[in-house]
PDB file with one MODEL, atoms N, CA, C and O in Angstrom:
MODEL        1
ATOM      1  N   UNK A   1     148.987 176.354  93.847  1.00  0.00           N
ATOM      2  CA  UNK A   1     149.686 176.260  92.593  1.00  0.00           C
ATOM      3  C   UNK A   1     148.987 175.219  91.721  1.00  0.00           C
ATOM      4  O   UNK A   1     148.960 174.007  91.936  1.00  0.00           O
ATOM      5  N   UNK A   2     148.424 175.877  90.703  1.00  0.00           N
ATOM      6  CA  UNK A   2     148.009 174.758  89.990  1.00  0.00           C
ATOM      7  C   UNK A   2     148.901 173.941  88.718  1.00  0.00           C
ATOM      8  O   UNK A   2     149.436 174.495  87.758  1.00  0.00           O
ATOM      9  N   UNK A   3     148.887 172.660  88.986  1.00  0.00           N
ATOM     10  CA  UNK A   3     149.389 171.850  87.461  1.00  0.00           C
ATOM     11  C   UNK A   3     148.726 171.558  86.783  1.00  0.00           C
ATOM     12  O   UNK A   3     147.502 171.676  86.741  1.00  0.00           O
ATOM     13  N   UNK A   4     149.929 170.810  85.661  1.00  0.00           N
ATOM     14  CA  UNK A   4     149.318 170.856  84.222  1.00  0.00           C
ATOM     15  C   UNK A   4     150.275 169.458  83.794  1.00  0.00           C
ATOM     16  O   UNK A   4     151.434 169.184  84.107  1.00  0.00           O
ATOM     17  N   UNK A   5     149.428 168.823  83.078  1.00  0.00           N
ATOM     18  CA  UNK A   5     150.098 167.145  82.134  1.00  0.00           C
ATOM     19  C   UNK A   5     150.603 167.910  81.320  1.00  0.00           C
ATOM     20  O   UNK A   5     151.641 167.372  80.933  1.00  0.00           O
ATOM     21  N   UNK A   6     150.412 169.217  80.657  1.00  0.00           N
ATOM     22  CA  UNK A   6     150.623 169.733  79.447  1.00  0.00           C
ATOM     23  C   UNK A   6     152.335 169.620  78.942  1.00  0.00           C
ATOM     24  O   UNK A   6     153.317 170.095  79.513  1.00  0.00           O
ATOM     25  N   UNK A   7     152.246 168.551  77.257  1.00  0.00           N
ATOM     26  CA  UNK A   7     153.468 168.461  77.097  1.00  0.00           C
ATOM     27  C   UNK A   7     154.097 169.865  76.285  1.00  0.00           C
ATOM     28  O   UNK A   7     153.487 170.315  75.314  1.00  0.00           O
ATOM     29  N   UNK A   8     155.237 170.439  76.728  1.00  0.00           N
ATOM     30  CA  UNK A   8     155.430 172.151  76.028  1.00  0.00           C
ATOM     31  C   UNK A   8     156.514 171.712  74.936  1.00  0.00           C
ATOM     32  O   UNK A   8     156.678 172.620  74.121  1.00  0.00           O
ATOM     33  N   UNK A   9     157.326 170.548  74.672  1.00  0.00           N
ATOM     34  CA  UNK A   9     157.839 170.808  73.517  1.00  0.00           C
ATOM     35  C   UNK A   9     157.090 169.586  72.321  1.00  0.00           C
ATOM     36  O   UNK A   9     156.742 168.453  72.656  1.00  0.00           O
ATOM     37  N   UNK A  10     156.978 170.104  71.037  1.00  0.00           N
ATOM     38  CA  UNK A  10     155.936 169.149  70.470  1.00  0.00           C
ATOM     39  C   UNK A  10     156.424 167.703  70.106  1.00  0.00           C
ATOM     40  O   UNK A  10     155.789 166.654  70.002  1.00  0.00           O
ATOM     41  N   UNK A  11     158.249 168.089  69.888  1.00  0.00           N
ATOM     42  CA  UNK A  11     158.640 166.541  69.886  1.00  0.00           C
ATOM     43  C   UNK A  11     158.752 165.317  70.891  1.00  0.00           C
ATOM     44  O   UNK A  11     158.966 164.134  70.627  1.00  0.00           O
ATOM     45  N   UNK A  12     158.576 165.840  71.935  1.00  0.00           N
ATOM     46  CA  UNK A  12     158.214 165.329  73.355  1.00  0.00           C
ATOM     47  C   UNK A  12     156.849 164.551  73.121  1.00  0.00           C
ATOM     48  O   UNK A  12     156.717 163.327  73.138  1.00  0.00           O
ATOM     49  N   UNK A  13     155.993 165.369  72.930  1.00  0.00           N
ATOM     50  CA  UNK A  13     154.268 165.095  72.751  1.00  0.00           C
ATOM     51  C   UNK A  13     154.654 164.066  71.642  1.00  0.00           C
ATOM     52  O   UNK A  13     154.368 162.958  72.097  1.00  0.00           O
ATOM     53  N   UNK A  14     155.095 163.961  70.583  1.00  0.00           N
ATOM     54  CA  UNK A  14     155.106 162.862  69.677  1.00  0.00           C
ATOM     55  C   UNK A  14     155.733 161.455  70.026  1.00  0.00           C
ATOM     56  O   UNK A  14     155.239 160.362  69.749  1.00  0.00           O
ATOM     57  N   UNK A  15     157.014 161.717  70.741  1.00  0.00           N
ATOM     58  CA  UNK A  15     157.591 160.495  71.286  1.00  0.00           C
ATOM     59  C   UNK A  15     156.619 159.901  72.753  1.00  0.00           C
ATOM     60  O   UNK A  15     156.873 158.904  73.428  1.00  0.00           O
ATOM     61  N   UNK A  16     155.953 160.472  72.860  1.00  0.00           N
ATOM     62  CA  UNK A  16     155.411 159.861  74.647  1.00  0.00           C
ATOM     63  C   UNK A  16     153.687 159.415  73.591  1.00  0.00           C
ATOM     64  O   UNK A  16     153.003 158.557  74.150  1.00  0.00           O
ATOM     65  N   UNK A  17     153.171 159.910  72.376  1.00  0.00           N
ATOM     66  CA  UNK A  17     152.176 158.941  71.998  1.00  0.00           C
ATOM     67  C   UNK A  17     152.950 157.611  71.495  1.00  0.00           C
ATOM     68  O   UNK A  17     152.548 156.448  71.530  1.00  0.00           O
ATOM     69  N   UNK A  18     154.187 158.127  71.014  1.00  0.00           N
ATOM     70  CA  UNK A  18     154.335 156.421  70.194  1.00  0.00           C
ATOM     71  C   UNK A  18     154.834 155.584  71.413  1.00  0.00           C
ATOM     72  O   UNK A  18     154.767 154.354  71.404  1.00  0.00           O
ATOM     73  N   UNK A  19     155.363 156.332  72.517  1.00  0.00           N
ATOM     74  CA  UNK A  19     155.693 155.686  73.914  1.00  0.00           C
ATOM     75  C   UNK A  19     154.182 154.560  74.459  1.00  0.00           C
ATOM     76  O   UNK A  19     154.029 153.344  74.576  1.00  0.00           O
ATOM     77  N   UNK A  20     153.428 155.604  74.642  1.00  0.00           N
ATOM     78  CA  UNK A  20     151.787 154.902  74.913  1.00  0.00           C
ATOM     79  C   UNK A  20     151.392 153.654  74.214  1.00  0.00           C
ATOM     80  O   UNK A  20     151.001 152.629  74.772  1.00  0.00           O
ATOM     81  N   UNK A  21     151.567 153.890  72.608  1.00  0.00           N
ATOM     82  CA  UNK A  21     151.049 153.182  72.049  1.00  0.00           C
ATOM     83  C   UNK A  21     152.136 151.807  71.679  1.00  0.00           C
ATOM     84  O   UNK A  21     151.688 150.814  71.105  1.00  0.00           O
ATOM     85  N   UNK A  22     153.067 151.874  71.941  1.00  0.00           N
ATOM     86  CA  UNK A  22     153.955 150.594  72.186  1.00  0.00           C
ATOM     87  C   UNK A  22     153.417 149.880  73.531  1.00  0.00           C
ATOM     88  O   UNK A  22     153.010 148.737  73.740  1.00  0.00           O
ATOM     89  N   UNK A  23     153.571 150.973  74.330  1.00  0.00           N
ATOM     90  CA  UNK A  23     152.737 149.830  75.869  1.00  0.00           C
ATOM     91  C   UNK A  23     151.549 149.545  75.988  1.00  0.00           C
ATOM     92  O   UNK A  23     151.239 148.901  76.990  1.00  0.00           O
ATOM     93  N   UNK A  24     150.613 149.881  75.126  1.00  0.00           N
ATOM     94  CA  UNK A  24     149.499 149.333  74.595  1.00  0.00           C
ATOM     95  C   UNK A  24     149.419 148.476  74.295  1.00  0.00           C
ATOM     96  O   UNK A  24     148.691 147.670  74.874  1.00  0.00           O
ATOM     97  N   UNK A  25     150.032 148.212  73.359  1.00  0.00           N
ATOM     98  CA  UNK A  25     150.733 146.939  72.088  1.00  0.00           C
ATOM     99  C   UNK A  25     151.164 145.594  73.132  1.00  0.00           C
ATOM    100  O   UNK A  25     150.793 144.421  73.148  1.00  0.00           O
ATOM    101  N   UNK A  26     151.971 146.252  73.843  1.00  0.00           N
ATOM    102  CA  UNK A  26     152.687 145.085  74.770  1.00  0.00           C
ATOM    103  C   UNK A  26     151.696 144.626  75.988  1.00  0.00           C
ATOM    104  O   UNK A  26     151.879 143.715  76.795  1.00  0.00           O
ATOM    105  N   UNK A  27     150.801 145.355  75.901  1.00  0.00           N
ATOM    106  CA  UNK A  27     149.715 144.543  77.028  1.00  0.00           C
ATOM    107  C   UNK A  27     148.522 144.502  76.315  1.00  0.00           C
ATOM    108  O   UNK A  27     147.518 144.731  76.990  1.00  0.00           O
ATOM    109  N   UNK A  28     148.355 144.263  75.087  1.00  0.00           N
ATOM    110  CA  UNK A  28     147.099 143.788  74.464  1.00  0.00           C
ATOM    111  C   UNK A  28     146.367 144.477  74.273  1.00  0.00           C
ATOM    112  O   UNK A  28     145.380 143.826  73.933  1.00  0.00           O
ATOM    113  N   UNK A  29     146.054 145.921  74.250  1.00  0.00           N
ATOM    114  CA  UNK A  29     145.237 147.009  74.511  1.00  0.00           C
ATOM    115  C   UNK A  29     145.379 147.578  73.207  1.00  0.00           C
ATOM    116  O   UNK A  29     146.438 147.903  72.672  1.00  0.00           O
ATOM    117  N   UNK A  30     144.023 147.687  72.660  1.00  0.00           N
ATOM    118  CA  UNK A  30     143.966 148.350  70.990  1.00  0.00           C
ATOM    119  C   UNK A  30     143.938 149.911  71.388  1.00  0.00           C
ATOM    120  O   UNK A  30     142.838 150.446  71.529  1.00  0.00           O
ATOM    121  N   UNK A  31     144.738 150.415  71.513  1.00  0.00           N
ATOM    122  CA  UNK A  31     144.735 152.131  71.153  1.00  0.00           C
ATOM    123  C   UNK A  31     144.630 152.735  70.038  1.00  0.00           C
ATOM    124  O   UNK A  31     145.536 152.678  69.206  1.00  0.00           O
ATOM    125  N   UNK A  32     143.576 153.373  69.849  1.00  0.00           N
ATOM    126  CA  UNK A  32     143.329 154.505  68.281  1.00  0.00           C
ATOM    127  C   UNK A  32     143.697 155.732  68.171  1.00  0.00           C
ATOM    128  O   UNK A  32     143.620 156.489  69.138  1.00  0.00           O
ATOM    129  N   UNK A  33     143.993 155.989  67.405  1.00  0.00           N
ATOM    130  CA  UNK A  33     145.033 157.678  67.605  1.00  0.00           C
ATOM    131  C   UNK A  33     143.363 158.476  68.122  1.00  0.00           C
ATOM    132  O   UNK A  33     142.229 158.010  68.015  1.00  0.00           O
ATOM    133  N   UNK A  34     143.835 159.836  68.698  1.00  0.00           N
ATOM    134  CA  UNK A  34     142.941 160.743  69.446  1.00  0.00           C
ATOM    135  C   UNK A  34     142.003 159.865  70.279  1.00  0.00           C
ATOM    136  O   UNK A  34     142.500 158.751  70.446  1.00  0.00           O
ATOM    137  N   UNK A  35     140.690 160.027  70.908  1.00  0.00           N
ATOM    138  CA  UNK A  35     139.961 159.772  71.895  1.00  0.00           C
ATOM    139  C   UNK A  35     139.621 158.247  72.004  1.00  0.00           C
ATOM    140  O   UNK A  35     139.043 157.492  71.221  1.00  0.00           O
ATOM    141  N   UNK A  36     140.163 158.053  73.215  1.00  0.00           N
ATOM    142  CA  UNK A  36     140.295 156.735  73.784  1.00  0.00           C
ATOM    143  C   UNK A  36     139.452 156.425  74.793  1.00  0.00           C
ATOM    144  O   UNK A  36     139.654 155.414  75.465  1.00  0.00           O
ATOM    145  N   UNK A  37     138.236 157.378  75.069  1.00  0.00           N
ATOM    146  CA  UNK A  37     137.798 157.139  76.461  1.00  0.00           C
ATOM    147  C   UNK A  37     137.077 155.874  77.072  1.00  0.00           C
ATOM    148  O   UNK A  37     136.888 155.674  78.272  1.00  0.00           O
ATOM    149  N   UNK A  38     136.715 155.068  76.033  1.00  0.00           N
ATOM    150  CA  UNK A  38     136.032 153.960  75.931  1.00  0.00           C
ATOM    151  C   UNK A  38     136.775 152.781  76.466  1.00  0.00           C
ATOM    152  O   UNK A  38     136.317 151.647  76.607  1.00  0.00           O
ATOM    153  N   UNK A  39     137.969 153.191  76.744  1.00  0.00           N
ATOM    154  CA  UNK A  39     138.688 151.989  77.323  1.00  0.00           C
ATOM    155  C   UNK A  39     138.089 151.569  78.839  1.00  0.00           C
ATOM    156  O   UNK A  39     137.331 152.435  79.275  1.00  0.00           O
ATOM    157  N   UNK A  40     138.256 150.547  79.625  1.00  0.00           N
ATOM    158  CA  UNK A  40     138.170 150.191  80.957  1.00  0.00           C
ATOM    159  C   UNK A  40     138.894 150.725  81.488  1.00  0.00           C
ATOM    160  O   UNK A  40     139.946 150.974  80.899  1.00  0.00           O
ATOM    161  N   UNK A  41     138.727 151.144  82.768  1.00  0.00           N
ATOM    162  CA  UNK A  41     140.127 151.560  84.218  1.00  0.00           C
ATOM    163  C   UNK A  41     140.679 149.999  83.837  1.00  0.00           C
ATOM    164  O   UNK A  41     141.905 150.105  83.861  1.00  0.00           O
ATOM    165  N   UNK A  42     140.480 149.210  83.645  1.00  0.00           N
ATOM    166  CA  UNK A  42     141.502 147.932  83.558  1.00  0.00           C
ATOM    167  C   UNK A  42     142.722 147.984  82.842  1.00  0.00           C
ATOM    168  O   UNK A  42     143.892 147.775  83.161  1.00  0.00           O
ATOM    169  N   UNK A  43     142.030 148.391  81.559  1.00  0.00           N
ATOM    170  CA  UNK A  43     142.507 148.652  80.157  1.00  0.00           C
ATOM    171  C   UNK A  43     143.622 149.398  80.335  1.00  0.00           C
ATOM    172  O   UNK A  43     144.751 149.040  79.997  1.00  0.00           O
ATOM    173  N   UNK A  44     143.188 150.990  81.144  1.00  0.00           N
ATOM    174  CA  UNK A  44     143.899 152.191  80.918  1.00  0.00           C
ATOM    175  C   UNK A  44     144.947 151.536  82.056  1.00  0.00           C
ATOM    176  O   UNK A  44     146.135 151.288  81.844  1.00  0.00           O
ATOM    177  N   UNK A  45     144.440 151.381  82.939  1.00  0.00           N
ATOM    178  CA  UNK A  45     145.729 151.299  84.047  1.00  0.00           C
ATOM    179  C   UNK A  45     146.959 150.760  83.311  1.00  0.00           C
ATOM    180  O   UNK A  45     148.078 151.236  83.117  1.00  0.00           O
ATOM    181  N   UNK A  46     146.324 149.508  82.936  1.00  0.00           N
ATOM    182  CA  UNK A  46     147.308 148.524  82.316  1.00  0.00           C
ATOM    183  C   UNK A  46     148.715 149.359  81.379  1.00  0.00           C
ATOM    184  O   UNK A  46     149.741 148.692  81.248  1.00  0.00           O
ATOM    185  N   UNK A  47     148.688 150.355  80.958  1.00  0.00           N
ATOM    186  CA  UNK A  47     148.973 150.656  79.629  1.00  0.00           C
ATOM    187  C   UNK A  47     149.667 151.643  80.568  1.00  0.00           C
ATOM    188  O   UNK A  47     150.894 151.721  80.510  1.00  0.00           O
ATOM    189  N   UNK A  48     148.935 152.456  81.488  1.00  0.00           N
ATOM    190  CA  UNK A  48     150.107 153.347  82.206  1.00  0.00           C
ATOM    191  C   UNK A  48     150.808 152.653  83.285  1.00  0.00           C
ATOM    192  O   UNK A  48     151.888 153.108  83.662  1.00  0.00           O
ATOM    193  N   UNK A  49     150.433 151.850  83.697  1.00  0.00           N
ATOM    194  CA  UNK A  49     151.346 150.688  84.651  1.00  0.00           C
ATOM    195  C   UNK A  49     152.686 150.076  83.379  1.00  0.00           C
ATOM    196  O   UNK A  49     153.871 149.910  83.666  1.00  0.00           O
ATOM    197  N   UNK A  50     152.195 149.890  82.303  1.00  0.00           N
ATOM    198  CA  UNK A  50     153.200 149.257  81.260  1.00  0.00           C
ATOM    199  C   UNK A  50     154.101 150.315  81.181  1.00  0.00           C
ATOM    200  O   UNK A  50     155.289 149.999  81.254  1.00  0.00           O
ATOM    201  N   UNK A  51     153.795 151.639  81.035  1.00  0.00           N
ATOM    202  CA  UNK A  51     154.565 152.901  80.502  1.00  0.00           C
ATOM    203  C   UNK A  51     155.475 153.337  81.577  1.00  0.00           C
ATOM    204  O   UNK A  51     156.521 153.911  81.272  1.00  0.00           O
ATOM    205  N   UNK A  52     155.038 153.020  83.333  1.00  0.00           N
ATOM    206  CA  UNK A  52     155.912 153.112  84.316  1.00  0.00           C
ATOM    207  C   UNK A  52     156.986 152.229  84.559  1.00  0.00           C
ATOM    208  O   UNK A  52     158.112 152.638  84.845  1.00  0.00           O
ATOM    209  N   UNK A  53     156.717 151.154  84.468  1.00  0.00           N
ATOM    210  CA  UNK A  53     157.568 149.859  84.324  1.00  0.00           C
ATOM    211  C   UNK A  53     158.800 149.886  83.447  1.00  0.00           C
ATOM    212  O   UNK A  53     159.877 149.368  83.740  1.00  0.00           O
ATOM    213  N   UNK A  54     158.486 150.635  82.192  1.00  0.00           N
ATOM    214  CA  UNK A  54     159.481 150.938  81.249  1.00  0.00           C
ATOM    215  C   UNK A  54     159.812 151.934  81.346  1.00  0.00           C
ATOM    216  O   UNK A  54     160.308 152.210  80.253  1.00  0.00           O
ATOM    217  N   UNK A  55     159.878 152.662  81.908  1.00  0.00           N
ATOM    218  CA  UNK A  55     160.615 154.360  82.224  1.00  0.00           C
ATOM    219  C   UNK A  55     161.574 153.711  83.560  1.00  0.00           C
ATOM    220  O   UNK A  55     162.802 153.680  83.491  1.00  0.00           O
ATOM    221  N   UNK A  56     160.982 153.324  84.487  1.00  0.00           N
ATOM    222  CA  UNK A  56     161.865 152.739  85.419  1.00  0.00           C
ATOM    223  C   UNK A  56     163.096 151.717  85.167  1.00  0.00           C
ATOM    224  O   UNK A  56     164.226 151.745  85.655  1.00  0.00           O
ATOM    225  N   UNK A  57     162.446 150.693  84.137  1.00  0.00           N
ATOM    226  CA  UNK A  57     163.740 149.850  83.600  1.00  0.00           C
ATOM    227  C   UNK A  57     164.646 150.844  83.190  1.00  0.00           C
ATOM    228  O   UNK A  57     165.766 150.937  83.691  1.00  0.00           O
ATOM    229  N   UNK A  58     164.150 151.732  82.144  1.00  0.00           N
ATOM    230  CA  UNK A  58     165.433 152.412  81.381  1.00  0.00           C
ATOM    231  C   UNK A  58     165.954 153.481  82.535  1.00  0.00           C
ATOM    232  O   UNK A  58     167.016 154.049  82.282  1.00  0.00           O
ATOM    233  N   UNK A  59     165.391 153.749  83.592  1.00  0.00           N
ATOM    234  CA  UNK A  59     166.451 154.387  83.926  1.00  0.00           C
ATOM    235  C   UNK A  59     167.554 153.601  84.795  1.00  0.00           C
ATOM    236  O   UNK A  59     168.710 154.018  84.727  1.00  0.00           O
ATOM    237  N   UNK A  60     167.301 152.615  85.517  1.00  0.00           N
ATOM    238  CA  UNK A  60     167.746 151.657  86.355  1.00  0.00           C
ATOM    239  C   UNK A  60     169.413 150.847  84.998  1.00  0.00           C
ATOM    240  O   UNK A  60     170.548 150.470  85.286  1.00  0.00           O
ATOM    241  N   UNK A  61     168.852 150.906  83.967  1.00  0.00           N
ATOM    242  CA  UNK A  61     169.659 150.238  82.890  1.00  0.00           C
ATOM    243  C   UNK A  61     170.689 151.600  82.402  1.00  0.00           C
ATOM    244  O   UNK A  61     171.790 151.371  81.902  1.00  0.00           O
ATOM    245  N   UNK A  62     170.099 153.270  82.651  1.00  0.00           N
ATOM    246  CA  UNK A  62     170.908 154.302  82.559  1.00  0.00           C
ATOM    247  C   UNK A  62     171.879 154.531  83.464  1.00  0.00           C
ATOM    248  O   UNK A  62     173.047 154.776  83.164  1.00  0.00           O
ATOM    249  N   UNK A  63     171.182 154.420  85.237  1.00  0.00           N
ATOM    250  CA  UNK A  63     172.019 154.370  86.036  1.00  0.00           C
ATOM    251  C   UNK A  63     173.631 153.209  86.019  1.00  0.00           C
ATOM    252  O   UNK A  63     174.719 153.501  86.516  1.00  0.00           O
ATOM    253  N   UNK A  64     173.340 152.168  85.433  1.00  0.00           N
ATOM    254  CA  UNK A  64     174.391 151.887  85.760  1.00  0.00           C
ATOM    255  C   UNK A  64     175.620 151.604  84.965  1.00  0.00           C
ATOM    256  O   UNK A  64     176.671 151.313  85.536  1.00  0.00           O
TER     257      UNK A  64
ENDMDL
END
């Protein structure tokens, strides 16, 4: 079975870039709209480590 990151509704895809680019923001990381590849694995981790951290708070803060 193959997967896919692919986001299928487009307002989804809009809220999860401005999602990115807030946890960018919050760990120092200059993100430019479209191609980013130039970043470090340091860089990038950072920013999806930031984006997990905050999906987990909010749900932990939903749960209760």
């Amino acid at each position: 079975m193959a997967r896919s990151n692919k986001i299928m509704v487009p307002q989804a895809k809009e809220a999860m870039e401005r999602f990115k680019m807030e946890a960018a923001n919050e760990v120092g990381v200059n993100l430019k709209q479209g191609y980013n590849g130039d970043l470090t694995s340091r860089q990038a981790g950072s920013v999806g480590g930031q984006m997990v951290k905050k999906m987990i708070e909010a749900y932990e803060n939903s749960a209760k």
